[in-house]
MARZADO-333869 format. One record per residue (C-alpha): residue number from 1; residue in one letter; z, x, y. Coordinates in steps of 0.02 Angstrom, whole numbers. Layout:
<pts>
- NUM	a	Z	X	Y
...
</pts>
This chain:
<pts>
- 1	x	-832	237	1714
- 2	x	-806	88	1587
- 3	x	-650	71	1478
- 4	x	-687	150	1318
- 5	x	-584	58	1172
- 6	x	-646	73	994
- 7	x	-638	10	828
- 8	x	-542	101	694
- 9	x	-563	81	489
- 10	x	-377	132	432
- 11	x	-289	164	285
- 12	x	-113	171	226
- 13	x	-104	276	78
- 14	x	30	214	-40
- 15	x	49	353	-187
- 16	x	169	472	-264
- 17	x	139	662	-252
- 18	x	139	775	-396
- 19	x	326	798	-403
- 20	x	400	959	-307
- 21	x	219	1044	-333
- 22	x	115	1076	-171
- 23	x	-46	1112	-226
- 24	x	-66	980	-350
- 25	x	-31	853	-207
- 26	x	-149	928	-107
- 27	x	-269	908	-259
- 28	x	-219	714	-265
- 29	x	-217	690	-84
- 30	x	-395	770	-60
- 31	x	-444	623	-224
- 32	x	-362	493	-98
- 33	x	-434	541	44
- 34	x	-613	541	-51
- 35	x	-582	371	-99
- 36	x	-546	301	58
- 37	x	-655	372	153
- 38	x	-802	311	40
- 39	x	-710	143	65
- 40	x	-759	166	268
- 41	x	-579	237	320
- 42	x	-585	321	498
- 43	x	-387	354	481
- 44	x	-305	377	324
- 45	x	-116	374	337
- 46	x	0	464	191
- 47	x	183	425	172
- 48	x	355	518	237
- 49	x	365	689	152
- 50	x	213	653	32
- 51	x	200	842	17
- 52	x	284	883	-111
- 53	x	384	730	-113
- 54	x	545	639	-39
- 55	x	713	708	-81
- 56	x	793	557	-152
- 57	x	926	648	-255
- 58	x	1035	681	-87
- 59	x	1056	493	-85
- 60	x	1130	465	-275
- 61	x	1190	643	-329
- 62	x	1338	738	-284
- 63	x	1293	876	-169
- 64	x	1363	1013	-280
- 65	x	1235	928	-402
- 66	x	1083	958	-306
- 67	x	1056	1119	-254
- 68	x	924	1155	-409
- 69	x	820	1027	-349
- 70	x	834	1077	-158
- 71	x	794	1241	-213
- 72	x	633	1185	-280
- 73	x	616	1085	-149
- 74	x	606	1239	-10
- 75	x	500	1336	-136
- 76	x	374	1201	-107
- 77	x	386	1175	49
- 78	x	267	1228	179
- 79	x	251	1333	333
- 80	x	150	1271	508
- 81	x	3	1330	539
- 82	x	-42	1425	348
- 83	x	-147	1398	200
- 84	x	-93	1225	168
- 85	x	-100	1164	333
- 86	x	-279	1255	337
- 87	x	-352	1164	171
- 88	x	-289	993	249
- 89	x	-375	1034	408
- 90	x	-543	1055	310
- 91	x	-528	906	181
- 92	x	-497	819	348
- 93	x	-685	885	399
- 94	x	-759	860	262
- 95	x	-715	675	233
- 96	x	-758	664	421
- 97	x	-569	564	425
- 98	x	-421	598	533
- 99	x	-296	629	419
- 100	x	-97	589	439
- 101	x	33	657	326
- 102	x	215	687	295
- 103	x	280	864	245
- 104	x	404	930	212
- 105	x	417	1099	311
- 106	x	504	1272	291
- 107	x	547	1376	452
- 108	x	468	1531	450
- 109	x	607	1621	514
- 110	x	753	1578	399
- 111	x	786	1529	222
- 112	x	898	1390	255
- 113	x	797	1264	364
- 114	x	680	1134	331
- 115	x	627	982	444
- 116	x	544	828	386
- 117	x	384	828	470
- 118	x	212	740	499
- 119	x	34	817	541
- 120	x	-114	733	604
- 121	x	-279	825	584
- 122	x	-442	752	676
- 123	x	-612	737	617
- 124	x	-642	931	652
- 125	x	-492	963	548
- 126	x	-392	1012	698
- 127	x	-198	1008	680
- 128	x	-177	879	839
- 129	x	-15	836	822
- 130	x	139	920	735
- 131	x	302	815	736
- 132	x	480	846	651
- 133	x	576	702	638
- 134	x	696	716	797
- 135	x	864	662	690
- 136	x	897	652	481
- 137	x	957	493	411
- 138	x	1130	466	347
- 139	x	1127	577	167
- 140	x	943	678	222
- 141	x	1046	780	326
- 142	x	1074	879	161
- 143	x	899	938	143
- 144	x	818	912	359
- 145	x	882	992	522
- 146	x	842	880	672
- 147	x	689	929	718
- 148	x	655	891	904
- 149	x	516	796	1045
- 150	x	381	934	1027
- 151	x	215	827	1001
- 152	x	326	668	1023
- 153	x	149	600	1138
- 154	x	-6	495	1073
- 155	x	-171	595	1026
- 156	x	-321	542	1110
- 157	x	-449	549	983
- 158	x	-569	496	1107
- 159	x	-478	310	1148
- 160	x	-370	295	984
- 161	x	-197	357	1062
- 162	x	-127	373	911
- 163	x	61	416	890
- 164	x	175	416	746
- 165	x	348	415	711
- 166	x	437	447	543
- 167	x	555	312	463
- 168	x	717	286	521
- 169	x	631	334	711
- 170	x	558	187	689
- 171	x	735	112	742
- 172	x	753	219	879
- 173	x	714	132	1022
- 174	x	676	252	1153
- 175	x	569	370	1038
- 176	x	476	221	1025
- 177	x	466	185	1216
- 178	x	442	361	1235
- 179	x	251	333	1146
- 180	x	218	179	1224
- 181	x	273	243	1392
- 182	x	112	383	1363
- 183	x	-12	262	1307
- 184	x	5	251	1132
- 185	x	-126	109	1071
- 186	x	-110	141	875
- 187	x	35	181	781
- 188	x	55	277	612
- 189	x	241	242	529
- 190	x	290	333	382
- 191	x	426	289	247
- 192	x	495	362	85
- 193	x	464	320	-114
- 194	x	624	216	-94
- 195	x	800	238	-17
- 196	x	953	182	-110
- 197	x	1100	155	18
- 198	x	1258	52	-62
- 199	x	1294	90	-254
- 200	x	1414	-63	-247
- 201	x	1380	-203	-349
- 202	x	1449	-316	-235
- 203	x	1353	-295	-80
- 204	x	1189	-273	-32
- 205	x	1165	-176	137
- 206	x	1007	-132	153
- 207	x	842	-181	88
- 208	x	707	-61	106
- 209	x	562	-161	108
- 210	x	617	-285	228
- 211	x	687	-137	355
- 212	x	502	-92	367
- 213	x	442	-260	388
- 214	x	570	-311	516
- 215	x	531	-117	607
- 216	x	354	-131	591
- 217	x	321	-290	694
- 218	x	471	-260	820
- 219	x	373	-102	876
- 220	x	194	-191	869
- 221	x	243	-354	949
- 222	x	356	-254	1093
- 223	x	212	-126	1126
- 224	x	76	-249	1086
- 225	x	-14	-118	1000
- 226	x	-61	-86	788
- 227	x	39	-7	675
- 228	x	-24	87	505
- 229	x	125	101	388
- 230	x	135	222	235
- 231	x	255	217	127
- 232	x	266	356	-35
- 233	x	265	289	-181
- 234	x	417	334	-324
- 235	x	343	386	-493
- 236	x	442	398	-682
- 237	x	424	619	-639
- 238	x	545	583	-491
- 239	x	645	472	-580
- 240	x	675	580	-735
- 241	x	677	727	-631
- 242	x	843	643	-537
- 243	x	941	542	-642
- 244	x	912	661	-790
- 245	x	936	536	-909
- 246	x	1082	428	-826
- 247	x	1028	224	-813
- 248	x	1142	190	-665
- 249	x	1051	330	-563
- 250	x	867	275	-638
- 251	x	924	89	-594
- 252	x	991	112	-414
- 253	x	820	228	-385
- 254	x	709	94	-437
- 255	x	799	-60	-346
- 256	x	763	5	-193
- 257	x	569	-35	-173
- 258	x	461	-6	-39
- 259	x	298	-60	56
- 260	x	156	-27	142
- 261	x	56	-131	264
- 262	x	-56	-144	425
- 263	x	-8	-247	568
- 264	x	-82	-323	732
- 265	x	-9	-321	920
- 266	x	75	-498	882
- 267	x	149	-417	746
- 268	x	67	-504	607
- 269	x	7	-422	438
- 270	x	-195	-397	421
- 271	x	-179	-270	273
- 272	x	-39	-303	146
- 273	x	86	-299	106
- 274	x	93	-193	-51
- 275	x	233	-141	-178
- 276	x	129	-71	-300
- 277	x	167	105	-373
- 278	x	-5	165	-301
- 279	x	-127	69	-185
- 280	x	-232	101	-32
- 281	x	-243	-38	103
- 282	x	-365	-72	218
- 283	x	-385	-138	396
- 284	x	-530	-125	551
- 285	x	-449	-142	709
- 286	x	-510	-169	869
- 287	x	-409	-98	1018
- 288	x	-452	-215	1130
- 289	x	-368	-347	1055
- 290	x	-222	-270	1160
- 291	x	-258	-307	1329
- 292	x	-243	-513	1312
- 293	x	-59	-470	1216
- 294	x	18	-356	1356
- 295	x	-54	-499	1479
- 296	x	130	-591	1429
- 297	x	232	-432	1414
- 298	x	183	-262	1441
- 299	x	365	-139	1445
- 300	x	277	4	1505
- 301	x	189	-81	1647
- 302	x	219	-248	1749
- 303	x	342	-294	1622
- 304	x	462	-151	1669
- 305	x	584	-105	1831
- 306	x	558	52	1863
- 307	x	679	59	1993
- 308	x	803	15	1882
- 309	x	758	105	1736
- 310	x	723	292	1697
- 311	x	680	378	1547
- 312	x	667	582	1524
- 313	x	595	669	1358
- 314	x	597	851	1319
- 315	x	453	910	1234
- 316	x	505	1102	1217
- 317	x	481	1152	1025
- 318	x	654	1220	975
- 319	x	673	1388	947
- 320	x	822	1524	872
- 321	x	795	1646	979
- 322	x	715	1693	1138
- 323	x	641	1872	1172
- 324	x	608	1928	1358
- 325	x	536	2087	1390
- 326	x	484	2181	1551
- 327	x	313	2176	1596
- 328	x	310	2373	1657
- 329	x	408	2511	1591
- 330	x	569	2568	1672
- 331	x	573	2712	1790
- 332	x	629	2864	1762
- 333	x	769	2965	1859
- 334	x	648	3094	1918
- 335	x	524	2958	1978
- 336	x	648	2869	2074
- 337	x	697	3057	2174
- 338	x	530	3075	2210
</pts>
């Protein structure tokens, strides 16, 4: 049986959702998704949390300043599988697309939970892959629990092996290994509207759009495979909606910018980058521009000591509770006598 490695029309999707309102982003995101796909898109990648948007007050509020906007926050967020998850799954068929996208989600079972997750429907609008980002970054873990490995594997999608990993996982290096390790061949990576870290003056820690960059083609040119990144775009609703008037907050929102781009196995940029507030980019790759690249270095194969070096994931979903029941009913005392 020959070696069956396609060609893939992608598309990161850099936009900003209809602020803390579900349906509306589904409205936009179905527009998007239209658009691209008329463009030739095969895969068409959204940004971290792009339903119904990224919480970037936790970063510049006080916490006892934020709980109207959380609150809004969990009222939009969304429950997996249900209606939401069901309409994605069919503008997903109908665009004939796979479609990847950040949500945030609400547990089912509490009030008080929410992960940061990602979905990835296929072309039969099949929910294929349901992640939750496995650890909150810094100030997220005042709106995320850590989610866990469930679905932390590549999806076929007959030769694609496409895996994704959300943000600041993009750092961690054995999530990433963990992919690569299953055959991961394309690789979605989602990021936030922006992601203000130092309010000093003085200093200047962290630059969002470079993080990606640097991220983006450490993971393609170790794993010698092509990365789709998404970023979600920041809008003047979110703005207004979170500094509420006040210019330091507005200004230490809109320094931090972000950026969306495609890149190849060597790590170089085909598609990209962009900064703008609202863009689609566009690359065709061809998977088998991967086997010549792991010919140097290949970690998951001849490039690896096994011997040396073990790795174990668990992929059990996290649960709160777990119910065991008997599979026949107790007997009686009077069945036991006789």
């Amino acid at each position: 049986m020959s070696l069956h490695l396609p060609t893939v029309r992608a598309a990161a999707v850099q936009a900003a959702p209809v602020f803390l309102d579900t349906a509306r982003s589904i409205d936009k995101l179905e527009t998007l998704v239209e658009q691209a796909a008329n463009n030739g898109a095969e895969l068409v990648v959204f940004g971290e949390t792009f339903l119904p948007g990224f919480p970037t007050w936790t970063g510049v509020l006080p916490p006892i300043d934020q709980h109207d906007l959380h609150k809004r926050l969990f009222q939009e967020a969304i429950v997996v599988p249900g209606p939401e998850t069901d309409r994605l799954g069919r503008i997903a068929r109908q665009h004939d697309i796979v479609l990847s996208v950040g949500i945030n989600e609400r547990a089912e079972h509490t009030l008080g939970q929410l992960f940061n997750s990602n979905l990835i429907f296929d072309r039969n609008g099949q929910l294929v892959n349901h992640r939750r980002k496995i650890v909150a970054t810094y100030h997220e873990r005042l709106t995320w629990s850590h989610g866990d490995a469930h679905d932390m594997k590549p999806v076929d999608l007959d030769g694609w092996n496409l895996g994704a990993l959300i943000c600041g996982e993009n750092t961690n290096t054995l999530a990433r290994y963990s992919l690569l390790a299953q055959g991961e061949r394309i690789h979605i990576s989602t990021y936030p509207s922006t992601w203000p870290f130092d309010g000093s003056p003085d200093r200047d820690d962290y630059d969002l759009t470079e993080s990606i960059r640097i991220r983006s083609a450490a993971h393609c040119f170790e794993g010698k495979v092509f990365n789709i990144v998404a970023a979600t775009a920041l809008d003047d609703d979110a703005v207004d909606a979170v500094a509420n008037g006040d210019q330091q907050i507005e200004a230490r929102l809109r320094g931090s910018r972000t950026v969306s781009l495609i890149l190849d196995p060597a790590g170089r940029v085909i598609a990209g980058p962009t900064t703008e507030p609202e863009e689609i980019i566009y690359a065709t790759i061809d998977v088998a521009d991967e086997i010549i690249a792991k010919k140097a270095q290949d970690i998951v194969g001849t490039y690896n000591r096994f011997d040396i070096f073990s790795v174990t994931v668990d992929q059990t979903r996290h649960v709160p509770l777990i119910v065991t029941m008997a599979d026949a009913p107790v007997a009686t005392v009077e069945e036991v006598v006789l």
